[in-house]
C-alpha positions, 0 to 999 in steps of 0.5 A, a space after each residue: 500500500 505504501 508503495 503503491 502510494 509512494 509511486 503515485 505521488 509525483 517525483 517533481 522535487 524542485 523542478 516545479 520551481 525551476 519551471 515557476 520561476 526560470 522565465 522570470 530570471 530569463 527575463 532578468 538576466 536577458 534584459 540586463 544583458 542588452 540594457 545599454 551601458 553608462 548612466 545616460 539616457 538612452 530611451 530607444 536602447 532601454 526599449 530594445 532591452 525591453 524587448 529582447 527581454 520580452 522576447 526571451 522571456 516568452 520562449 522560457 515561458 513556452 520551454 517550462 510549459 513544455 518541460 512540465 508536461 515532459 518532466 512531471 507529466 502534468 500542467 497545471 491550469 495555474 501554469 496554463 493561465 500564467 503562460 498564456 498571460 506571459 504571451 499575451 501581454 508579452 506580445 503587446 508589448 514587443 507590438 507596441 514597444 511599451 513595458 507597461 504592459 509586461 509589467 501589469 502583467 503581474 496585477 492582472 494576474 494576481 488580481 484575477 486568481 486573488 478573486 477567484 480563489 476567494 470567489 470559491 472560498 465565499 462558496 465553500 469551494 477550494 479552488 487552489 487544488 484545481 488550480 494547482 492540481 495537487 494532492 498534499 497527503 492528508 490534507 482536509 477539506 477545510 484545510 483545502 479551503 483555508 489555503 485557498 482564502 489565505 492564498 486569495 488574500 495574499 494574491 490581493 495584497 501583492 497585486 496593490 504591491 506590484 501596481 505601487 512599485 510600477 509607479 514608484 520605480 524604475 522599470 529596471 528597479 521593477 524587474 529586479 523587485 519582481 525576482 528578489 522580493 516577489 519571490 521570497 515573499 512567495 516563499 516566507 508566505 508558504 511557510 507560515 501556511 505549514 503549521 495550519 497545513 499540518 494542523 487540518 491532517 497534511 502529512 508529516 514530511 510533506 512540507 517541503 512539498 508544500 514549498 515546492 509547489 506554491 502558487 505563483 504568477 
């Protein structure tokens, strides 16, 4: 039984985050690469880094789709909706030469998947489970339910985050925020959820599968 168990559940390890986060390190990295040397202004190279970083970062987008689906035999619809917001507001902005739209891109999603999960919550439905399309060992209903809510409210709260930093910073200030302070947020966030997780039945020993399968954007 027990075997049989372990051979169900998927071997992701910290693939999952590797494909959560790679495109967006992708973008980063891409973007200061081509981003035009010296302190001057230099507007028509900053849109060409922009670019080229938008660009990059929608084939990594793609190749972590593709390397879920091969690797850990799933997408989740999380990753769907994510991948296909990447593209779209991707796309717009390479068409138009604007990073405002890449760097809405976050609100739109946080916002979106901060009220769905609510929505869900309000109906006694824990859509993070679809969402992600894990099954944490043990975890309850209620369980299910409360991570929902939790993660609903803190999707909101990094939606009014992200919007006040693309007013306030530079679009190089921006990138470099959404990768190391967006991210350990994520990660600080998840774990103060393993002590309610363990509390409604998750596993003992499960919580590194907890990190290692964390909404993301």
């Amino acid at each position: 039984m027990t075997t049989e168990a372990t051979k169900k559940k998927p071997a992701s390890g910290w693939l999952n985050i590797a494909v959560d986060y790679g495109p967006l390190l992708v973008f980063f990295l891409a973007y200061k690469w081509f981003s035009p040397e010296g302190d001057g202004d230099n507007a028509a190279g900053e849109i060409l880094a922009v670019i080229k970083g938008t660009g990059a970062f929608i084939i990594a987008s793609l190749v972590a789709l593709a390397v879920s689906k091969l690797r850990l035999g799933k997408i989740s619809p999380m990753l769907w909706l994510s991948t296909v917001l990447i593209v779209g507001f991707g796309a717009l902005t390479i068409y138009f030469q604007d990073e405002r739209f890449i760097e809405w891109k976050p609100t739109v999603i946080y916002l979106g998947f901060g009220v769905m999960l609510l929505g869900g919550w309000i109906r006694g439905k824990a859509l993070l489970k679809v969402l992600l399309e894990t099954a944490f060992e043990g975890l309850s209903d209620e369980g299910w339910l409360k991570l929902s809510r939790n993660w609903g409210i803190f999707f909101l709260f990094l939606a009014v985050l992200n919007t006040t930093l693309l007013y306030t910073l530079s679009f190089e200030s921006w990138l470099a925020a959404k990768l190391w302070l967006f991210m350990p947020l994520s990660f600080l966030f998840t774990f103060t959820q393993i002590p309610m997780l363990l509390k409604h039945g998750l596993s003992l020993g499960d919580e590194e599968e907890v990190v290692q399968n964390p909404p993301h954007d």
